[in-house]
C-alpha positions, 0 to 999 in steps of 0.5 A: 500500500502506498501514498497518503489516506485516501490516495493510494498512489492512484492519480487517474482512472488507469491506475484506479483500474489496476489497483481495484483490480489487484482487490477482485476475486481473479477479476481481469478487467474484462467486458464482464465478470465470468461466474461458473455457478453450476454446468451453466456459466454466467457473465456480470457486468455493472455500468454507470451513466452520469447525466453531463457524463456520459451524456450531455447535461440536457439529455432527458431522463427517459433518454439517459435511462435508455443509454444506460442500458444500452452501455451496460448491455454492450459489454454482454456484446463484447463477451458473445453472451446473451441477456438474461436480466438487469437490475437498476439503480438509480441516484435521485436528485433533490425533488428528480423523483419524476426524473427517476421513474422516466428513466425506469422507463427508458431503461425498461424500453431498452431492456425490452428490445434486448431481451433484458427484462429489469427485475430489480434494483434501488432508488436513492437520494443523492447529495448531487445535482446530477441524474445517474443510474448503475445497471447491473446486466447478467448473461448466459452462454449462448452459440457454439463456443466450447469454452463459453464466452470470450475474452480481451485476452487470446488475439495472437499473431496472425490474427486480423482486426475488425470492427463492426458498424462504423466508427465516429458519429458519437465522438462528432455529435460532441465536437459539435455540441449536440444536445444528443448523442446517437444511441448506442448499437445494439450488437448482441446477436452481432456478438453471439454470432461472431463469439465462436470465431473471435480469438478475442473480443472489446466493446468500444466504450472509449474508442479505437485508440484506447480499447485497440491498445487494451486488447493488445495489452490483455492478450500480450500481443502487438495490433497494427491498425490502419486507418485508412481502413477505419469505417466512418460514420456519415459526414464523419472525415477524419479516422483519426478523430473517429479512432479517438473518440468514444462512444461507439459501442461497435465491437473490436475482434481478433479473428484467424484468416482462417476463420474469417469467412464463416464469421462473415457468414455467421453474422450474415445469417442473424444481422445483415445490415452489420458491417464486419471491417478488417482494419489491422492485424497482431504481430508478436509483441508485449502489448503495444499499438500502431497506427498507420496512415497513408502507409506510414507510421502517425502518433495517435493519442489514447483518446477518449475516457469518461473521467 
């Protein structure tokens, strides 16, 4: 232990990450926690949303509810896992008690289109002036895949990068001030779909840059990216302002070049409007990321985080 009371030696959201990582039962800082209860594996995860946040302050309750599971139902994406329930709680400000219930709402609508009924959770006063909510999403296994769901940790050389849908559109929506910002995707039958062909899988909350590298990082591997390659969103230009965003919720996966045709048509077959892009590749390494434009090596920040 290190650093004063209350401090730790944690100065930012990576090292916060790190520290409370080192205090979870074998967590590994993937999508979601696996538990393995039974002959049944189930995966947890927990999202919070922030209104001014993770959303701009004008965001209507019914809105921020929706995002809210949306976030959350995003990293059961990223681990092939099909919904099973949510729980909600929701952090009330002074008199925000319509503002919770609208919420609810939006969280029920999207659980529903989902599959994630809401069959839980809490309502409690906040000192702060801001609307909030944590929801709690449960999965189960689903498809094929032998060893149950996956993980940011099995990218090896060899494998290709893609991305699904395209990037860029949340990341402008802020640059421009917009009073909303796009819903985030529902790719779960995306996930299920391509979990039994991915070596490795991220959602990506906080963008290319960021996520690319904790891929890398997890699976003890190197990803070489190209932006070039990069799907942008209409009107969006600029791939490196898209990979440095956040907000997306697309999925980011490693698949072998031997697979990649049946994962294409894996996810043909349950979501044809889904684009599956490849835009790099692993190379051996210790879990760095490039990025190359115009076939030269550029410097690309880290990006976006929700601090």
């Amino acid at each position: 232990m290190t650093g004063a009371k209350g401090d730790h030696g944690v100065h930012d959201e990576a090292s916060a990450v790190a520290r409370i990582l080192e205090l979870t039962d074998g967590g590994n800082g993937d999508d979601a926690a696996i538990l393995r209860p039974g002959a049944s594996p189930v995966c947890v995860s927990t999202d919070s949303t922030i209104a001014g946040v993770h959303a701009p302050a004008g965001t209507s309750p019914h809105a921020l509810g929706r995002r809210a599971a949306a976030r959350a139902l995003s990293d059961l994406a990223a681990m092939g896992a099909a919904p099973l329930a949510m729980t909600c709680a929701v952090h009330v400000p002074a008199g925000g008690w319509g503002d919770a219930v609208a919420l609810v709402e939006g969280v029920v609508e999207r659980g529903e289109r989902q599959r994630a009924p809401l069959v839980g959770g809490d309502l409690c006063r906040t000192a702060g002036s801001a609307l909030a909510a944590t929801v709690t999403v449960i999965g189960r296994r689903a498809g094929a895949r032998r060893d149950g769901f996956v993980s940011r940790a099995g990218a090896r050389a060899r494998d290709e990068l893609f991305v699904t849908g395209a990037l860029g559109a949340a990341s402008a929506a802020l640059a421009r001030g917009d009073a909303a910002l796009p819903e985030p995707p529902d790719r779960i039958r995306a996930g299920i779909a391509l979990a039994p062909f991915a070596a490795a899988m991220i959602d990506l909350s906080d963008g290319l840059a960021r996520d690319v590298r904790t891929l890398a990082r997890c699976s003890r591997v190197d990803a070489r990216v190209d932006l070039d390659r990069v799907p942008l969103a209409p009107d969006v230009t600029d791939p490196v302002a898209a990979a440095t965003g956040g907000d997306d919720y697309e999925l980011l996966l490693a698949i072998s070049p031997e697979r990649v045709a049946a994962a294409r048509a894996a996810l043909a077959a349950v979501d044809s409007t889904v684009s599956l892009t490849c835009i790099g590749r692993v190379v051996d390494g210790t879990g760095v990321a490039t990025f190359t434009r115009g076939g030269a090596d550029i410097a690309v920040s880290a990006g976006f985080t929700h601090e």
